[in-house]
C-alpha positions as CSV (number, residue, x, y, z in Angstrom):
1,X,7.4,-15.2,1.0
2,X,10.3,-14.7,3.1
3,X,11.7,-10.4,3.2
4,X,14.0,-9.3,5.9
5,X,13.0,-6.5,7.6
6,X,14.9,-4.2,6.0
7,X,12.9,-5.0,2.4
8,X,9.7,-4.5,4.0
9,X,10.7,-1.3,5.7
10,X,11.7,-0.1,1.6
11,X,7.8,-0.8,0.9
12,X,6.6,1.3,3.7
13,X,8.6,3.8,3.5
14,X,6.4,5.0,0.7
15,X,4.0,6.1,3.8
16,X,6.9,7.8,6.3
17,X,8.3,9.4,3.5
18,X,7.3,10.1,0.2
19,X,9.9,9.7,-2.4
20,X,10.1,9.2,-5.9
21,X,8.7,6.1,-7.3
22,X,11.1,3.2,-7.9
23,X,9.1,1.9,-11.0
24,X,8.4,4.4,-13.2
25,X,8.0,5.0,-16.7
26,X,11.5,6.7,-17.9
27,X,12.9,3.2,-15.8
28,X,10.3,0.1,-17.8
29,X,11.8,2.3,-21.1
30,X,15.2,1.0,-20.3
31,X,14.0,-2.3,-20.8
32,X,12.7,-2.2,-24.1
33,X,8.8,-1.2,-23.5
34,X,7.4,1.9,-24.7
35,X,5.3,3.9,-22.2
36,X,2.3,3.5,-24.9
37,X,2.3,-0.6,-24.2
38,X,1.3,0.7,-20.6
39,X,-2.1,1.8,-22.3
40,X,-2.9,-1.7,-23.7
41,X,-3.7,-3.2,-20.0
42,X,-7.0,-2.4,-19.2
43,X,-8.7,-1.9,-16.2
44,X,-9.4,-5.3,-16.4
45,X,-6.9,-6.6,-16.7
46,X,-5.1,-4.9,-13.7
47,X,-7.7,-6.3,-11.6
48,X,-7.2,-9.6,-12.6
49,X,-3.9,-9.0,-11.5
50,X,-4.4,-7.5,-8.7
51,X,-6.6,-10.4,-7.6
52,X,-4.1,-13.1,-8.1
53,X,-1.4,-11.1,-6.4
54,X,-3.6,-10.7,-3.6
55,X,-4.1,-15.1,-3.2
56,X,-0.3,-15.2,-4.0
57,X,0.5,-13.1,-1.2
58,X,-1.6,-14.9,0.8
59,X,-0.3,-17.8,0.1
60,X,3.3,-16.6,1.1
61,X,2.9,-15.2,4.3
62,X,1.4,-16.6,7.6
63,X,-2.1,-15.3,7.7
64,X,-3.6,-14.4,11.2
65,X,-6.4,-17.4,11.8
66,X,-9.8,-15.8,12.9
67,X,-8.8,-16.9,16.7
68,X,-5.7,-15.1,16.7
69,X,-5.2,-11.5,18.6
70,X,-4.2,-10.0,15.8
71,X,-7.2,-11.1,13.5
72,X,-9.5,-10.3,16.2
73,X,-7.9,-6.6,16.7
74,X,-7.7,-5.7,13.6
75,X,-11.6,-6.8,13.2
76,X,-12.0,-4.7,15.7
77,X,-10.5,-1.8,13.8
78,X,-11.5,-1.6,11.1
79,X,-15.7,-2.4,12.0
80,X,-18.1,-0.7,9.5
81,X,-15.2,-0.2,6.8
82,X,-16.0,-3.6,4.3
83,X,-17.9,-0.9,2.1
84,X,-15.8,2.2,2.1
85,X,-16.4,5.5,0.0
86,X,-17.6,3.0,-2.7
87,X,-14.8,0.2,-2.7
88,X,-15.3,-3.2,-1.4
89,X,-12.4,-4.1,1.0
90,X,-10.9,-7.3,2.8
91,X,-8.5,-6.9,6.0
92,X,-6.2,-9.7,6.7
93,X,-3.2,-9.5,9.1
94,X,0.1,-11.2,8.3
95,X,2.7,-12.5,10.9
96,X,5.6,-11.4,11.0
97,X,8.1,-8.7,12.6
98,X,8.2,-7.0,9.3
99,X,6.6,-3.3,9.5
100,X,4.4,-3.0,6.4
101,X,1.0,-2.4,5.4
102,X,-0.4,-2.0,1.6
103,X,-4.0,-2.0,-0.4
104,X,-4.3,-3.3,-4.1
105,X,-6.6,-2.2,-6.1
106,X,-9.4,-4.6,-5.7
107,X,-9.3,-3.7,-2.4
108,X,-7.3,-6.3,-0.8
109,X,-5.6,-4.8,2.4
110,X,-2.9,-5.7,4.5
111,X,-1.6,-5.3,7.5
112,X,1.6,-7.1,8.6
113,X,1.8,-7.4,12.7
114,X,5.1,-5.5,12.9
115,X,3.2,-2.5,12.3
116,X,0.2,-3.4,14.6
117,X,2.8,-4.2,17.6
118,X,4.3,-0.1,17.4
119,X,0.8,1.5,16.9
120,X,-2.2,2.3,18.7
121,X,-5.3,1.4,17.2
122,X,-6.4,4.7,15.7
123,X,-2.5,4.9,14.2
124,X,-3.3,1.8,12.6
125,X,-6.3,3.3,11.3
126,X,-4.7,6.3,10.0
127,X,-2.5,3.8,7.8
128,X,-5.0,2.3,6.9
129,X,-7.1,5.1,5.7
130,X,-4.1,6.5,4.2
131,X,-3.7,3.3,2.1
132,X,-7.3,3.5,1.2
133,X,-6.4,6.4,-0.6
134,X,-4.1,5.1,-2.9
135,X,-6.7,3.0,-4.1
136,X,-9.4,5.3,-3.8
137,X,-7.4,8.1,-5.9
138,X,-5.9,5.3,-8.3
139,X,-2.5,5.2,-7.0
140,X,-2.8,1.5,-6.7
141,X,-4.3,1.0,-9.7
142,X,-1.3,2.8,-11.5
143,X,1.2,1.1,-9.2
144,X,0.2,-2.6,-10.2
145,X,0.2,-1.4,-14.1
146,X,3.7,-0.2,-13.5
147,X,5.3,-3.6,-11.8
148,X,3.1,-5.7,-14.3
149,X,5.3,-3.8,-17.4
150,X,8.3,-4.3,-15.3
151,X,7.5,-8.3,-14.0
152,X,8.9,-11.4,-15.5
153,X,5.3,-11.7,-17.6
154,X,5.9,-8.3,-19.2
155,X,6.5,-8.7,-22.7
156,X,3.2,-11.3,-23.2
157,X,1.1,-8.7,-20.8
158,X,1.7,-5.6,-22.7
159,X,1.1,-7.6,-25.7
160,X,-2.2,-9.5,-25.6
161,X,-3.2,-8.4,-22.1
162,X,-5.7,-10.4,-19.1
163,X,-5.6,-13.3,-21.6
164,X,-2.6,-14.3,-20.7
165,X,-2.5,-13.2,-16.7
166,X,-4.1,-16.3,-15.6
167,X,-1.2,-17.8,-17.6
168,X,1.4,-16.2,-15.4
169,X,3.6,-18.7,-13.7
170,X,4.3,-18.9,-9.8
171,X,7.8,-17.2,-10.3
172,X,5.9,-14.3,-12.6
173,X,3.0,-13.8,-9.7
174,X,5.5,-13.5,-7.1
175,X,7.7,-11.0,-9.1
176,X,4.7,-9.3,-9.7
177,X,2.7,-8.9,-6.0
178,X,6.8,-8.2,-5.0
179,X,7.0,-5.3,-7.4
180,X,3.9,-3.7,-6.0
181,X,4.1,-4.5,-2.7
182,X,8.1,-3.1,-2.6
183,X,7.6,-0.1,-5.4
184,X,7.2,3.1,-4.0
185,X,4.4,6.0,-4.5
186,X,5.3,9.7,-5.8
187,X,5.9,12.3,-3.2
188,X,3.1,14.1,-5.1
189,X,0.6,10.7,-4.5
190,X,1.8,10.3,-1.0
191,X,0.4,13.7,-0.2
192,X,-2.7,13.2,-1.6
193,X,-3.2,9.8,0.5
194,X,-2.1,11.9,3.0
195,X,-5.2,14.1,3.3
196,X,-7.3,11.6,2.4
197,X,-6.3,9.5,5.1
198,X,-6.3,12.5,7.5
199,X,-10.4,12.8,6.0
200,X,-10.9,9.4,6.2
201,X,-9.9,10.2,10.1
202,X,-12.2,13.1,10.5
203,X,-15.2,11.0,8.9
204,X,-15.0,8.2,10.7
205,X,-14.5,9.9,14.4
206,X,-11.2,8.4,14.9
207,X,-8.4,11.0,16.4
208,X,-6.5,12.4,13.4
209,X,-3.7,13.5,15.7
210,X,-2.9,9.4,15.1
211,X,-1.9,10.0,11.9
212,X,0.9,12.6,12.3
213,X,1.9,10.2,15.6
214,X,2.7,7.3,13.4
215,X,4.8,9.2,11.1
216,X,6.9,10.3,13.6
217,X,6.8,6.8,15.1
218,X,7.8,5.3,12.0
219,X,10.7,8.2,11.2
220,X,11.8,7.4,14.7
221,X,12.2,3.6,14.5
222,X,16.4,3.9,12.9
223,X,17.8,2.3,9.9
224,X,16.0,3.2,6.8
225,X,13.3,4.7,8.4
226,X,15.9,7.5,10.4
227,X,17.4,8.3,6.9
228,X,14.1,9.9,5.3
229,X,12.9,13.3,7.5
230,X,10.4,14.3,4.8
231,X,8.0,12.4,7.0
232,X,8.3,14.9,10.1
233,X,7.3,17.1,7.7
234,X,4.4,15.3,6.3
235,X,2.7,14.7,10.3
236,X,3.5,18.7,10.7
237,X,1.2,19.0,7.7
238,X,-1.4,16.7,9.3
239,X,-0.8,18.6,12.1
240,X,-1.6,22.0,10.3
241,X,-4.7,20.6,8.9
242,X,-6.1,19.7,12.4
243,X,-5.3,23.3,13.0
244,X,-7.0,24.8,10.3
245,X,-10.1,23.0,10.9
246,X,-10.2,23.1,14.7
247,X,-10.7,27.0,13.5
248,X,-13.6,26.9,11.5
C-alpha cells in the first residue's frame, strides 16, 4: 500500500496529539447506519477483522526480513514483550520513510522505520507501550468496529456479521485496515494510553522520560505534526507523573 508521508503522519498523529476521532458514531449516522448496527459485530467478529487487516497490511507494505537492521533492532526492543499484561503480540517493522506506528486488536503491532530512524530505542518503546494500551484498554477494539461500519463491506457487516468478513474483497480489506490504521483515537483515549504507556515504562525498567522526549520529537518534526501543540502538553504530563512518583 503506497501513503505519502503526509497520510501516515494523519495516523500518528493520534499519539503527538490527541484530537477527536475522525470516525465516529454521529459521522457512520450520515451514511445511513444506526449506531445500534454497531452492537451486532461481535467480539468475534472484530477479531476476524482484525486478523485479516493485519495479513492485508502485510501484504502491502515491505516487511523487514529477519536479517534486516531494522527487524533485528526492533527484536531487540521489544525482548520479553510476546506475552504482555495478558495479550499475545507480534512485532513487525515496515520499510518505509513514513512515521507511523499502530496495534490491532489481536495484537498485531507495527512499527514503520520512519519512526525507528528519529527515536531512540526506549522512545520506541514508549510508543509502543503507548499503543499497547489502546489495545489493552479497548481502544483498538472500538477503532476497528468503527472503520468496519464505515468500510466498503459495511452494509453486509452490520447485517449478518463474521459470516461474511472472510467474504470481504481485496478493495473492502484494504478500505478497511486504511480506516483503522488512518482514524484517529479520542483525546479522552489518548490520555489513557498515555499513562498506560508511561506504566508500561515504569514496569518494564525502560526510562519513562522517553516517552515525553518523543512527543516533543514528533511535535517538533513541521508540517502536520508543528500544527498540533496539545502534545507538549501531553510529554509535560508524563513529565509531571515522573515527578509525582520520583516523590513517593
Amino acid at each position: 500500500m503506497r501513503k505519502s508521508s503526509s497520510a501516515a503522519l494523519l495516523a500518528i498523529a493520534c499519539l503527538a496529539a490527541g484530537t477527536a476521532s475522525a470516525l465516529d458514531l454521529k459521522q457512520l449516522s450520515s451514511t445511513g447506519l444506526k449506531a445500534g448496527q454497531a452492537l451486532t459485530l461481535s467480539d468475534q467478529d472484530v477479531a476476524k477483522a482484525a486478523d485479516q487487516s493485519c495479513v492485508y497490511m502485510d501484504k502491502e507494505n515491505k516487511v523487514a526480513p529477519a536479517s534486516s537492521p531494522y527487524a533485528q533492532r526492533l527484536a531487540r526492543i521489544t525482548e520479553g514483550l510476546a506475552n504482555e499484561d495478558g495479550l499475545s503480540l507480534s512485532f513487525k517493522v515496515y520499510l518505509t520513510e513514513d512515521v507511523n506506528a499502530w496495534a490491532m486488536a489481536n495484537g498485531c503491532v507495527r512499527v514503520y522505520s520512519g519512526l525507528m530512524n528519529m527515536a531512540s530505542d526506549d522512545e520506541v518503546r514508549g510508543v509502543i507501550g503507548h499503543e499497547i494500551g489502546h489495545v489493552k484498554l479497548g481502544h483498538s477494539k472500538s477503532r476497528m468496529r468503527t472503520a468496519m461500519l464505515a468500510s466498503a463491506g459495511r452494509d453486509t457487516l452490520a447485517a449478518s456479521g463474521n459470516a461474511n468478513i472472510a467474504q470481504l474483497t481485496q478493495g473492502q480489506l484494504g478500505e478497511l485496515a486504511e480506516g483503522f490504521v488512518n482514524a484517529q483515537f479520542s483525546q479522552k483515549e489518548e490520555s489513557a494510553a498515555d499513562e498506560y504507556g508511561y506504566r508500561f515504562m515504569k514496569r518494564h525498567s525502560y526510562d519513562p522520560a522517553a516517552l515525553a522526549s518523543m512527543f516533543r520529537k514528533l511535535s517538533s518534526q513541521g508540517g502536520l505534526m508543528s500544527s498540533h501543540p496539545g502534545s507538549e502538553a501531553r510529554a509535560g504530563r508524563i513529565d509531571a507523573m515522573i515527578k509525582k512518583d520520583g516523590k513517593r
